[in-house]
TIMITI-100898 format. One record per residue (C-alpha): x, y, z; residue number from 1. Coordinates in Angstrom, 3 decimals, decimal comma, padded with zeros to 6 digits, m for minus. Layout:
REM TIMITI-100898
PT          X          Y          Z     k
PT          X          Y          Z   NUM
...
REM end
This chain:
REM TIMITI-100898
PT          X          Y          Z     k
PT   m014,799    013,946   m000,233     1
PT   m015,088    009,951    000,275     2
PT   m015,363    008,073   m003,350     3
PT   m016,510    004,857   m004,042     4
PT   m012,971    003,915   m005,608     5
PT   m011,468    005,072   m002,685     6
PT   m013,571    002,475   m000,673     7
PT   m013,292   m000,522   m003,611     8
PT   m009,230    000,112   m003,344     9
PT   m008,728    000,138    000,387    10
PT   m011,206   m003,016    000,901    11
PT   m009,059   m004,377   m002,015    12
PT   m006,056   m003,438   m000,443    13
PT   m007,336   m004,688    002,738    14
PT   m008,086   m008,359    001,232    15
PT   m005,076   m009,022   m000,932    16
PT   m002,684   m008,095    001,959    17
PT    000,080   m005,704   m000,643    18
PT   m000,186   m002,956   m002,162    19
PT    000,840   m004,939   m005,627    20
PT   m001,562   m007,287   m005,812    21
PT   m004,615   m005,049   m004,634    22
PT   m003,762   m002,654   m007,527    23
PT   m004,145   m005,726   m009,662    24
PT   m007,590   m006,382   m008,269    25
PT   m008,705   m002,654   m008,890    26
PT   m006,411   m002,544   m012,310    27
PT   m004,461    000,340   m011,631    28
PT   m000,778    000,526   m011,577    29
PT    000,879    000,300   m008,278    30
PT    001,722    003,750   m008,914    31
PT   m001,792    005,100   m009,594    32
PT   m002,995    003,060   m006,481    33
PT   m000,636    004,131   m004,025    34
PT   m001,137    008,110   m005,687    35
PT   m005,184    007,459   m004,905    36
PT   m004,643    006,328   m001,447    37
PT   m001,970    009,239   m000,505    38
PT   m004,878    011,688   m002,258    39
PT   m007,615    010,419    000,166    40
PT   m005,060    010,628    003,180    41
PT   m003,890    014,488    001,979    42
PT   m008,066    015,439    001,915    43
PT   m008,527    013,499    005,194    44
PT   m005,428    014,915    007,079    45
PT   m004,500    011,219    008,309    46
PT   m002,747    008,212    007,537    47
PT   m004,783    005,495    006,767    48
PT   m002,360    002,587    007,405    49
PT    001,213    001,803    008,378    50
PT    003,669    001,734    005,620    51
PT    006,393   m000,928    005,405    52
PT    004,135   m003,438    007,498    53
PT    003,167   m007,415    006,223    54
PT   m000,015   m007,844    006,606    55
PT   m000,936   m004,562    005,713    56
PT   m001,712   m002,973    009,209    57
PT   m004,410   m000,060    009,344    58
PT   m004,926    002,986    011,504    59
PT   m007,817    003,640    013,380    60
PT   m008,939    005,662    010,657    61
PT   m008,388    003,307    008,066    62
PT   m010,225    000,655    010,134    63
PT   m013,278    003,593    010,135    64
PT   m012,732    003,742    006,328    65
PT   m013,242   m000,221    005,732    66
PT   m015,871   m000,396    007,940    67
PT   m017,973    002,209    005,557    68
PT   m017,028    000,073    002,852    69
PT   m018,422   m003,112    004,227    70
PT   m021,575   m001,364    004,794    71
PT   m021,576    000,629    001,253    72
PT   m020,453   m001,471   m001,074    73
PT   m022,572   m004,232   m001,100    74
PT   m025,716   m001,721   m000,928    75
PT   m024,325   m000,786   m004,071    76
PT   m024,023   m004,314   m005,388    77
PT   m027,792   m004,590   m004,300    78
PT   m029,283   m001,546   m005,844    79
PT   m027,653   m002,297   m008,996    80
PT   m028,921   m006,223   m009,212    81
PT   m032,702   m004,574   m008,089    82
PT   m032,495   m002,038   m011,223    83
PT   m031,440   m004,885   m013,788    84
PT   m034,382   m006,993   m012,276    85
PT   m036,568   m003,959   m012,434    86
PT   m035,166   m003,581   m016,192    87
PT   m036,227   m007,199   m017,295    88
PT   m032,816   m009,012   m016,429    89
PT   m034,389   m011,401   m013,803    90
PT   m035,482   m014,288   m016,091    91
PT   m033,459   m016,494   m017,315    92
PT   m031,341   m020,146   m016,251    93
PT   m028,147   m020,928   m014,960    94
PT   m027,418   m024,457   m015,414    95
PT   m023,349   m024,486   m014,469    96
PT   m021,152   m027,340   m015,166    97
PT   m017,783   m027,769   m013,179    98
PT   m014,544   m028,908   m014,203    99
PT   m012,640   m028,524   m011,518   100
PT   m012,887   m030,727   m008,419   101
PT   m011,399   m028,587   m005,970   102
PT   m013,737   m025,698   m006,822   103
PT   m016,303   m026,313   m004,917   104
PT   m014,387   m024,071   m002,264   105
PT   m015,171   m020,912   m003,767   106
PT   m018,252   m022,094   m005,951   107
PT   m020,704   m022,758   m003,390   108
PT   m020,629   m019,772   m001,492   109
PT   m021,072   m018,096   m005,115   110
PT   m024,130   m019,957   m005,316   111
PT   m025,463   m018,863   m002,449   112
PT   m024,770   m015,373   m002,820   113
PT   m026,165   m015,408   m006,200   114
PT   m029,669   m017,539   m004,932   115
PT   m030,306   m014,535   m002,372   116
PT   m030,053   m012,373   m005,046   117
PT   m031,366   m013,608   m007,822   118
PT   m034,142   m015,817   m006,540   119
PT   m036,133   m015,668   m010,149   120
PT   m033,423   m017,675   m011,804   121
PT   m033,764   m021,362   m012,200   122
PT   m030,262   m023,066   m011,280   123
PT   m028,792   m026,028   m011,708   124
PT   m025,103   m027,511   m011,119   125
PT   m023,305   m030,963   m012,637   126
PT   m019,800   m031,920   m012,931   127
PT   m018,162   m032,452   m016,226   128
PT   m015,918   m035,259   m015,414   129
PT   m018,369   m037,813   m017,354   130
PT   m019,514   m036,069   m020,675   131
PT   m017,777   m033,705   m022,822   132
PT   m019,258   m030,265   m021,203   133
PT   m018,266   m027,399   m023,897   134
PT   m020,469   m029,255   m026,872   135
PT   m023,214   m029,330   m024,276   136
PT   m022,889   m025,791   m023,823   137
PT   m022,876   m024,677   m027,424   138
PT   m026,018   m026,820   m027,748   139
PT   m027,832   m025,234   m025,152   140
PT   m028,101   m027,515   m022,803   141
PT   m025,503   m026,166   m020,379   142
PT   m024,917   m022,057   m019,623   143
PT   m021,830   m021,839   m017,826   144
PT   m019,032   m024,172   m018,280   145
PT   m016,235   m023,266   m015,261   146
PT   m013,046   m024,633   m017,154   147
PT   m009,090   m024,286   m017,477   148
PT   m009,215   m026,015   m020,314   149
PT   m010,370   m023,826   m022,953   150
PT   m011,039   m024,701   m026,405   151
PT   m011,459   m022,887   m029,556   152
PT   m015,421   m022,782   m030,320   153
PT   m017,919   m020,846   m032,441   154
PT   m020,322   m018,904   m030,211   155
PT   m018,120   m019,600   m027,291   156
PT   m016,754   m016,788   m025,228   157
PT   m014,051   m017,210   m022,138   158
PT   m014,076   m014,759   m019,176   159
PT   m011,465   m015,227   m016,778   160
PT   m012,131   m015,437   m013,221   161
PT   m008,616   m015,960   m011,630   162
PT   m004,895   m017,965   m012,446   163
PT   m003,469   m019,705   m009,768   164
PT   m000,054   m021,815   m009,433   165
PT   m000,550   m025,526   m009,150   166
PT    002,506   m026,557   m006,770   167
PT    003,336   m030,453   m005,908   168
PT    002,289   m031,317   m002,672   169
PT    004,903   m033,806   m000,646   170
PT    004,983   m035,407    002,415   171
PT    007,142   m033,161    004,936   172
PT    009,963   m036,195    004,959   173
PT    009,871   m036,686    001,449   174
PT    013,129   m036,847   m000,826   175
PT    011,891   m033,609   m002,873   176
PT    011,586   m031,070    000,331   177
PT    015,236   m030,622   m000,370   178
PT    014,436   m029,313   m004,045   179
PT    013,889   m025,480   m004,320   180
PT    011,748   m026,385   m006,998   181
PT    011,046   m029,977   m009,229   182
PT    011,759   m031,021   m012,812   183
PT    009,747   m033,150   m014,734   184
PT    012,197   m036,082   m013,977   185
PT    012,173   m036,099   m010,146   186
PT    008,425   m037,876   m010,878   187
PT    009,541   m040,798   m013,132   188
PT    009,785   m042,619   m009,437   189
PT    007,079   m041,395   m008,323   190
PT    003,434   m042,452   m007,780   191
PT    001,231   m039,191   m008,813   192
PT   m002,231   m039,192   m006,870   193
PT   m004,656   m036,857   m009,087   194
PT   m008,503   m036,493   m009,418   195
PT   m010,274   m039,592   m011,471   196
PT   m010,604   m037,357   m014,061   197
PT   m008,637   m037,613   m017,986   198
PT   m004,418   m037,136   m017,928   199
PT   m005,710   m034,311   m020,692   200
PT   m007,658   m031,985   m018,222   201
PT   m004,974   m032,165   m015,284   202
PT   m002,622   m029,146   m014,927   203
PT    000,617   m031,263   m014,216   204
PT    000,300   m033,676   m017,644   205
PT   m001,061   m030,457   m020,227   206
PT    001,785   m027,936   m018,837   207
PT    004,426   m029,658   m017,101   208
PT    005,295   m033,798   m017,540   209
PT    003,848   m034,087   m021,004   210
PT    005,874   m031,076   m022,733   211
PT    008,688   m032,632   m021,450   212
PT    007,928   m036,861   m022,615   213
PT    007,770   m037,459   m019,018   214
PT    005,582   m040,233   m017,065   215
PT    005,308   m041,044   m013,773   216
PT    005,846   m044,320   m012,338   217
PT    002,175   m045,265   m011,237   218
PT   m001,080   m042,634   m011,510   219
PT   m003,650   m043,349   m008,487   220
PT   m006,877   m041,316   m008,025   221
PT   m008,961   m040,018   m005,157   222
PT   m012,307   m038,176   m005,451   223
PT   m011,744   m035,267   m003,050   224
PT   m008,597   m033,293   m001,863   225
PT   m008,482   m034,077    001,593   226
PT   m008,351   m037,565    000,556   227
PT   m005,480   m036,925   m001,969   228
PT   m003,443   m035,120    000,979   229
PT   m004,266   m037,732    003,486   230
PT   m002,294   m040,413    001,060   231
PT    000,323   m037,542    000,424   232
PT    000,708   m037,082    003,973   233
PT    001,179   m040,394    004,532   234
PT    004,206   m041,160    002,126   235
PT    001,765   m042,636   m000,751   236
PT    002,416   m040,635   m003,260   237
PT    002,601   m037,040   m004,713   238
PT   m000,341   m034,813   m006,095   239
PT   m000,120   m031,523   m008,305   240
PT   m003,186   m028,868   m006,694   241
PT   m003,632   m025,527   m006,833   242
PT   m001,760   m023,451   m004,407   243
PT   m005,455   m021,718   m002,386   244
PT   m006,441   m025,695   m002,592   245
PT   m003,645   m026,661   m000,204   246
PT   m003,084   m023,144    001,625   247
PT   m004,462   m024,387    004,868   248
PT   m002,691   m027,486    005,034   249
PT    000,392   m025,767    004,696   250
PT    000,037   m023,202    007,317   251
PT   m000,965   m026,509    009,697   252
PT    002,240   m027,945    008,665   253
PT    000,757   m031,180    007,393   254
PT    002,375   m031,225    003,979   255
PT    005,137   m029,122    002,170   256
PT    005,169   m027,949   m001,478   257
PT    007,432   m027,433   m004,172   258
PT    006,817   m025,336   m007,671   259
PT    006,267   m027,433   m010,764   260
PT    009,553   m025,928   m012,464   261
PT    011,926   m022,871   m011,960   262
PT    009,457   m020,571   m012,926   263
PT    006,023   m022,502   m011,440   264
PT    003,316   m023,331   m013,177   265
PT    000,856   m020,949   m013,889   266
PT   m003,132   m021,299   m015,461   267
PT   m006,187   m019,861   m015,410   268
PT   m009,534   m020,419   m014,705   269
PT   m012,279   m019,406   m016,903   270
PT   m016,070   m019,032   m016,752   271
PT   m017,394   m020,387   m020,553   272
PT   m020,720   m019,168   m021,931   273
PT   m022,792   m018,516   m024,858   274
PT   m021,807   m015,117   m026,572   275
PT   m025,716   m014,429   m026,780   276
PT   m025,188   m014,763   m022,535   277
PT   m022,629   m012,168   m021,780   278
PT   m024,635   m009,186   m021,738   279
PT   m027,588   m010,902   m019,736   280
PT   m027,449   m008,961   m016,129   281
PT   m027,780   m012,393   m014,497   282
PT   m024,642   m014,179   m015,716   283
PT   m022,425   m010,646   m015,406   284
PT   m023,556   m010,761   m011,717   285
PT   m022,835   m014,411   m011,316   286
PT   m019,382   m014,180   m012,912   287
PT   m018,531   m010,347   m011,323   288
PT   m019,593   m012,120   m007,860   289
PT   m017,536   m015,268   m008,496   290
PT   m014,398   m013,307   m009,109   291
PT   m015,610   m011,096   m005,582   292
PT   m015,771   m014,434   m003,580   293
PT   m012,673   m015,652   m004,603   294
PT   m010,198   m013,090   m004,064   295
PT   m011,676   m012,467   m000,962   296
PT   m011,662   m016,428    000,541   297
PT   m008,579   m018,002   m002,189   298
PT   m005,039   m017,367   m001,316   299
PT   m002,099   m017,058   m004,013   300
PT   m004,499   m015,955   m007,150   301
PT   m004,070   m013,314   m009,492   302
PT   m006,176   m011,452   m011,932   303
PT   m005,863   m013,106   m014,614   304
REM end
């Protein structure tokens, strides 16, 4: 009577908060997702939550419903990672390279996951802020390359993990607030704080200021995020970061945030690897759990 999709789309459901962006996470149409939920509730004889409410509030039922999917679905998860081990999938190395200084977030609690699982597999992790990353992974030296940068290579595939919008963070007294949303010229007076990384990986310079011939005033860095929002905070300067980056300082009210342009500023992150890799059980698990871990803990994403 109970399915397994019927548990994957109400814990999906359950963790993107609408009924829009959980069909996205369990690619159906709204339609076929709303169709699959009202099936379940005619075979059940209940409702299974309250229409029309934001968050998405459940019945007791419902509640009953997600509770059997916490306690299914990652037996599932397990039983399938035991039968690829059992099938020869175990061995192998995951030496990961990041990109993407504000990753960490959702990338460490990946790797955690994935060690409990997957003890057998060497790992390793490096940033790529001080070699060029993608010819170390075509070489071999590297296995996953976590990017939103991507660039044409032989032997290189790109598997999408998530897209996000990057948003310009402000101090909460700052000339901008008044802006529904900024042009590239309201930061020709401004001083943009970013990550010490090159003008050619950052979000705001590839899709935003350099499309339009626009520079800012002054460019300061600062390794980590809280840092950059402690100087934004503080009337310093301005910083471009992905939305789920800055989510919690937003709900504590300690900066505000504008879209980059009328329509916002959209990219994607991708996982990199060999094309020889993308069948190995290991790396599907790694990347399938990434994607898991940060719909669940990120706010704002999308599938991408």
């Amino acid at each position: 009577m109970i399915e397994l999709r019927h548990l994957k789309t109400l814990a999906a459901l359950r963790d993107a908060g609408s009924l829009v962006e959980a069909a996205e996470r369990v690619h159906l149409t709204q339609s076929a997702l709303s169709h699959q939920i009202k099936d379940l509730e005619d075979r059940l004889s209940c409702s299974l939550f309250i229409r029309k409410t934001k968050p998405i509030c459940f019945t007791s039922s419902g509640q009953r419903l997600l509770t059997l999917a916490d306690d299914v679905l990652p037996m599932i998860r397990n039983a399938e990672r035991d039968i690829a081990r059992l099938a020869g999938g175990e061995a192998g190395r995951l030496n990961i390279c990041i990109e993407c200084h504000s990753c960490f977030e959702w990338l460490m609690p990946t790797i955690d996951h994935f060690r409990q699982h997957w003890p057998e597999v060497e790992m390793d992790l490096s940033s790529g802020f001080s070699f060029q990353p993608l010819p170390a992974l075509a070489r071999g030296d590297l296995d996953l390359v976590i990017t939103s940068d991507p660039e044409p290579r032989t032997g290189i595939t790109y598997i999408p993990l998530f897209s996000y919008e990057s948003v310009l963070a402000i101090a909460k007294q700052h000339r901008l607030v008044a802006r529904r949303f900024i042009h590239p010229e309201d930061l020709v007076q401004e001083t943009l704080i970013t990550y010490p990384v090159d003008h050619g990986k950052l979000d705001i310079f590839n899709h935003f200021l350099d499309p339009a011939g626009i520079e800012p005033a002054e460019v300061r860095t600062a390794e980590l995020t809280v840092m950059i929002l402690q100087l934004v905070a503080s009337g310093r300067g301005v910083s471009a970061l992905p939305n789920w980056a800055i989510h919690q300082y937003l709900e504590r009210d300690y900066v505000a945030a504008r879209p980059l342009g009328e329509k916002g500023v959209w990219c994607t992150l991708y996982g990199a690897i060999r094309e020889d890799q993308k069948s190995a059980e290991f790396m599907v698990d790694f990347l399938n759990t990434a994607k898991e871990i940060s719909f669940r803990n990120l706010s704002g994403i999308k599938n991408a």
